[in-house]
Every structure is written in C-alpha cells, then in structure tokens.
C-alpha positions as CSV (number, residue, x, y, z in Angstrom):
1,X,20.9,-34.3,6.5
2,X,18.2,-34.2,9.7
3,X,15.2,-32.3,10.0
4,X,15.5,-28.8,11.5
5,X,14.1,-28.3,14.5
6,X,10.9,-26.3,14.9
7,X,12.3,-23.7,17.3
8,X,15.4,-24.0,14.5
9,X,12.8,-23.2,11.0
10,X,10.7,-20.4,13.5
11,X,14.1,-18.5,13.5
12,X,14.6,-19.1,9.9
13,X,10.5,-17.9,9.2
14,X,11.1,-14.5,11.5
15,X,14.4,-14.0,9.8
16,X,12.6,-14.0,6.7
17,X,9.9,-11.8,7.4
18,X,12.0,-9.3,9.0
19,X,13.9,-8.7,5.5
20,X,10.6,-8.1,3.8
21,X,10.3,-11.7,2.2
22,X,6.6,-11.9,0.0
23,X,4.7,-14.1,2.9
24,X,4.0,-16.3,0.6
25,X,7.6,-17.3,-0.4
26,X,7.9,-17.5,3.2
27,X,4.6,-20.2,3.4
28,X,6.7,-21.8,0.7
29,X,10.0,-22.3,2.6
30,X,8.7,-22.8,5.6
31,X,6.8,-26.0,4.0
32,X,9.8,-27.3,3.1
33,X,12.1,-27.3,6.1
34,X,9.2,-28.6,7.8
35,X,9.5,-31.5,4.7
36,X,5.5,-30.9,3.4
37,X,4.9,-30.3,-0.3
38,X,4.9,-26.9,-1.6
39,X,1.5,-24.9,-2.8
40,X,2.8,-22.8,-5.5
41,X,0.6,-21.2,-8.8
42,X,1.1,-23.1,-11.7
43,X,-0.5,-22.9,-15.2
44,X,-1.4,-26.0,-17.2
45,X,-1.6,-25.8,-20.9
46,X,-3.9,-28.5,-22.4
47,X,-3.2,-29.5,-25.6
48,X,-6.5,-30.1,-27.7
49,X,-7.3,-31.6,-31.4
50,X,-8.0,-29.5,-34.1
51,X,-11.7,-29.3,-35.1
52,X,-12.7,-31.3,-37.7
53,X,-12.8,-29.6,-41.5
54,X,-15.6,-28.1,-42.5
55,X,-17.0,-27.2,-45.6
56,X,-15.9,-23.8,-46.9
57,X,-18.5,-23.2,-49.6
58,X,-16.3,-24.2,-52.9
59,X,-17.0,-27.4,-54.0
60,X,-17.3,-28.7,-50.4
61,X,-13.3,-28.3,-49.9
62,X,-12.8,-28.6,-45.9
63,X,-10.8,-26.0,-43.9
64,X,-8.9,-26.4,-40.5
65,X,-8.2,-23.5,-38.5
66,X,-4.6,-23.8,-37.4
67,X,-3.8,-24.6,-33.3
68,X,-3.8,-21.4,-30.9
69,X,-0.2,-21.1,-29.7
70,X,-0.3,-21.2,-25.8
71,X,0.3,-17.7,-24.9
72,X,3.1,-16.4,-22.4
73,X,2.4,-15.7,-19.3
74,X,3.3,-12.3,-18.4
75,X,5.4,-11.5,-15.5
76,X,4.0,-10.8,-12.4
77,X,3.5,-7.0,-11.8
78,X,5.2,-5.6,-8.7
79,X,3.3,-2.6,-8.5
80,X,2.2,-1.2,-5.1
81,X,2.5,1.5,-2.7
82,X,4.5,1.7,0.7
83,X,2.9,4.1,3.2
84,X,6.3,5.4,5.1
85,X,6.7,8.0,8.4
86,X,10.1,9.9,6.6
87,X,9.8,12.5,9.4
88,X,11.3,11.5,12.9
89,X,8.8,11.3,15.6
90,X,6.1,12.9,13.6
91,X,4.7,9.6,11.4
92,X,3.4,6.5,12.1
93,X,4.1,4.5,15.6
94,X,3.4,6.9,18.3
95,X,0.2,8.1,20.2
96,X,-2.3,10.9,18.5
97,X,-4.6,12.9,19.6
98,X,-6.4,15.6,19.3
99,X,-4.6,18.0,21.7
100,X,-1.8,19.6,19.8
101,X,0.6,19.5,22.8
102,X,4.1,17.8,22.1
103,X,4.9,14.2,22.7
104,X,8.4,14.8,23.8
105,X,8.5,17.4,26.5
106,X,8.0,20.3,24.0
107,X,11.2,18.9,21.7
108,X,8.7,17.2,19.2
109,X,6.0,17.6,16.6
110,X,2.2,18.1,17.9
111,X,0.0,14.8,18.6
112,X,-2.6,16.3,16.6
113,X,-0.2,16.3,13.6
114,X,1.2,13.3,11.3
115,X,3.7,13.6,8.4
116,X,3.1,10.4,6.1
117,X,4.5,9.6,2.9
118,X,3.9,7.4,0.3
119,X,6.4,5.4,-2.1
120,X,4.9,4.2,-5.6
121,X,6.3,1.6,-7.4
122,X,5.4,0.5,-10.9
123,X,5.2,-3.0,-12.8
124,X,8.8,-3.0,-12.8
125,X,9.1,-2.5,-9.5
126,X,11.2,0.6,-9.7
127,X,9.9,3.5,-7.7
128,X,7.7,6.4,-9.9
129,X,7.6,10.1,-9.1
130,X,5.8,11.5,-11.9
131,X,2.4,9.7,-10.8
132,X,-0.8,11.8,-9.8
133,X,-1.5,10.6,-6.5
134,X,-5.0,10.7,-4.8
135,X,-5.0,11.2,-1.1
136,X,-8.6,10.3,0.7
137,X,-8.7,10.6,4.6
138,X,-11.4,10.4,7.3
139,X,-11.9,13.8,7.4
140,X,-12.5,14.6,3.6
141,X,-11.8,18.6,4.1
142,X,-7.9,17.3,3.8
143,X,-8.5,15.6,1.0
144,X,-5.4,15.8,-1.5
145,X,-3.9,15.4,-5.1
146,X,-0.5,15.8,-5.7
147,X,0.7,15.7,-9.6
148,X,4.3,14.7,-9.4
149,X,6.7,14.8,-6.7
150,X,10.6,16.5,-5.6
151,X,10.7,14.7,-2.5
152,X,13.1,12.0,-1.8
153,X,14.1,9.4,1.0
154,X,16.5,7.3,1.8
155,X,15.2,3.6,2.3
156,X,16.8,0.4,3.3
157,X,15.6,-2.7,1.5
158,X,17.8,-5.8,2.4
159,X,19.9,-3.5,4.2
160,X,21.1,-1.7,0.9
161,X,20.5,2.4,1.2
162,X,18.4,3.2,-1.7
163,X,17.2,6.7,-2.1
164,X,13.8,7.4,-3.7
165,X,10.8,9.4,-4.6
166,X,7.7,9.7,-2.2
167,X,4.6,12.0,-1.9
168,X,4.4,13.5,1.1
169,X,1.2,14.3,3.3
170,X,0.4,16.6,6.4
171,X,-2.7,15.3,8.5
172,X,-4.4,16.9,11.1
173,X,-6.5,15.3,13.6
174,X,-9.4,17.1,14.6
175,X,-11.8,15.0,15.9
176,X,-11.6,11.2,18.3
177,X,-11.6,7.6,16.9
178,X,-10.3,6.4,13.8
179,X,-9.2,7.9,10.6
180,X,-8.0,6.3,7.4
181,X,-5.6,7.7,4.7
182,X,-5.5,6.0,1.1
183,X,-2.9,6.5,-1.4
184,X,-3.8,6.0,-5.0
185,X,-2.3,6.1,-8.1
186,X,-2.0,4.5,-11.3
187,X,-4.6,1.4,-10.1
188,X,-2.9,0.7,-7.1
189,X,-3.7,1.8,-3.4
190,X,-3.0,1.5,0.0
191,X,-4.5,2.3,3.1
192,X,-3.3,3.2,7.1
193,X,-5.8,3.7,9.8
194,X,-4.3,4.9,13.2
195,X,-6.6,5.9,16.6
196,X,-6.8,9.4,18.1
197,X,-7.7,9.7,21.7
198,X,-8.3,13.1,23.4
C-alpha cells in the first residue's frame, strides 16, 4: 500500500481533532501515516536478584526477603472539567463588554453578561453532579461555591446526544481587560479568560 499524501494525513489529523481525539493520540497517528516511529509512555519493569542472606540472629541462619511483585499500573484517570456556554448567544464566542447594551439588536442577552457552565467528570470519566465546585473569577466580589447541582445539558460527543449535569455560572463584567474564571472541584480545574472592551 503507498504513502498517504501529506495534504491526504492533514485531512485525516483535522478530522481527528475536530471529534475531540486526546492530541496526543493524534501525535501518535499522525506519526504513523507519515511512516516515523511512535513516542508512546511505556513502563519497564526490571527484574533484580534477591539480596544476599543475612544473618538473622539464631545461630547465624540467613534470611531472604522474598521478590516485590511488580505492581499494576493503574489506569489512567479521566478526570477533568469542560467549561461549556449552555445558553445561546449569552456564553463563550462573542464580544463583551462593559456596556450592558444587547448584541443582537435588543433580541439578545447584555454584553456585560456571560452564562458559563462547567461539566465535571470523574476518574471514570462519567460526569459528577454532586461535587462542590469552587468558582474564582477576576473580579473576586463574584466569587462562588455551588454544593451540588439540578442542571442538565444536552452534549454531543462523537456525535452521540448525551445529556448531563453542569454547574452553572452568571458573570458580570464590570470593569475593561481581562478576566479569568476557574472551576474547581475534587482536584481538578480549569480555567477561561475572555477580553472586555468598553
């Protein structure tokens, strides 16, 4: 069989990334269409000899500790948080600003106003909702903590409609530049920064 063509494995890359592939699974298939050797995480177990006996303190009798049995390796944890926009035109992807007119011709939500969610998934990668979340932001007066959540969203991984919890958060943005949000919850966070003009 022939070697793809670059313009052939770039389609093949996007394709990939577009359907939420781990970028480094990507890096991985990517090296091999393009015929190089993979760079994957392995773990080497080296087997050693057993110390030599030593004296135990009756008569000289020696003692060997028994071999340590390589230990499994646990599966990889696919905890993390999603930061989503599960309101129409008030999230993520549009222009903010200070001024709370509407974005739309008056048919919209205020530019000075951004409804964010956040999706928390635990080890097993199934999505939590009864998680105390910690919600830092720029301006620390909107500061929040949500025990637990009701909310639910429909999302579309791989194209499949999946419908799951998410703690919601209502921003205001009072002042110009840049403001961060964090999400936080059982050791994992994420972050989103967006620009606010005037």
């Amino acid at each position: 069989m022939g070697m793809l063509l670059a313009s052939q494995i770039a389609a093949i890359i996007m394709l990939l990334l577009a359907f939420g592939v781990d970028p480094i699974i990507t890096a991985d298939v990517q090296r091999i269409l393009e015929g190089r050797p993979t760079i994957t995480s392995s773990t080497t177990i080296t087997m050693t000899q057993p110390p030599a006996p030593a004296p135990n303190g009756i008569n000289g009798v020696g003692t060997t500790e028994p071999p340590i049995a390589a230990a499994a390796s646990a599966p990889a944890s696919k905890a993390r948080i999603d930061i989503i926009s599960p309101t129409p035109r008030s999230g993520l992807g549009r222009k903010h600003t200070t001024s709370p007119k509407l974005d739309d011709g008056g048919k919209g939500n205020p530019m000075n106003e951004m409804n964010i969610g956040a999706i928390l998934y635990g080890d097993d990668g199934e999505a939590i909702r009864n998680a105390v979340m910690t919600i830092t932001a720029t301006d620390a007066s909107q500061n929040k903590t949500i025990d637990g959540t009701g909310n639910v969203t429909p999302i579309y991984p791989n194209g499949q409609k999946n419908v799951v919890p998410f703690y919601s958060f209502h921003y205001e943005f009072k002042t110009v530049g840049e403001h961060t949000i964090t999400f936080s919850a059982n050791g994992v966070s994420q972050s989103v920064t967006v620009t606010v003009s005037e």
